[in-house]
C-alpha positions as CSV (number, residue, x, y, z in Angstrom):
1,X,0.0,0.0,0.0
2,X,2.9,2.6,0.9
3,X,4.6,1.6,-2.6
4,X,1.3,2.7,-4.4
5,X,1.1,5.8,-2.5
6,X,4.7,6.4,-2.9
7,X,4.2,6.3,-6.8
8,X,1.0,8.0,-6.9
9,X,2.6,10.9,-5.2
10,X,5.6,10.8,-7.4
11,X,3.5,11.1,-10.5
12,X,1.7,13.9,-8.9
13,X,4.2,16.0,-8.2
14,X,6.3,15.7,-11.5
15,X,3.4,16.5,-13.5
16,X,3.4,19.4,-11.1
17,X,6.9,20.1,-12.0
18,X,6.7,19.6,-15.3
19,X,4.1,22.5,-16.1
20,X,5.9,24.1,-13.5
21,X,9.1,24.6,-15.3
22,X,7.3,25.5,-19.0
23,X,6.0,28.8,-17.1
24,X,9.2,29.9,-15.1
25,X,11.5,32.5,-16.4
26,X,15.1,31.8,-17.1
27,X,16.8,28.7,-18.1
28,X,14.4,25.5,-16.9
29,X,17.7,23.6,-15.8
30,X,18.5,26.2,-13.4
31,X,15.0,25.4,-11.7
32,X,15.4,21.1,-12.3
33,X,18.7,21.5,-10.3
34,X,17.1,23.9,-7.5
35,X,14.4,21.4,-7.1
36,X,16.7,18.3,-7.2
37,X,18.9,19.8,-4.0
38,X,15.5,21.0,-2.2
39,X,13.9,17.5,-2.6
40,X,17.5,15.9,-1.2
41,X,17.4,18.3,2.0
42,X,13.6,17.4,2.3
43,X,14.5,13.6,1.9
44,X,17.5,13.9,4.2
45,X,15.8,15.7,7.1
46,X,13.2,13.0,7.0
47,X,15.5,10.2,7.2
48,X,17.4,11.8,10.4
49,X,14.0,12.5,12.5
């Protein structure tokens, strides 16, 4: 059940990204890499508490 969940919410969110990144100003690889280190430092913090 937490597998499904786990996808589900991973689909969700990089659809979310995806239309995301067509609307922000400058370069969209700028954004990709911002959002790649903030989702690390989420996943990170999780894992320690």
């Amino acid at each position: 059940m937490a597998i499904q969940t786990t996808v589900g919410w991973s689909l969700i969110t990089s659809g979310m990204v995806t239309l995301l990144l067509a609307y922000l100003p400058y370069p969209s690889v700028y954004w990709g890499i911002g959002l790649l280190i903030l989702g690390l430092f989420i996943f990170v913090t999780r894992r320690l508490y």
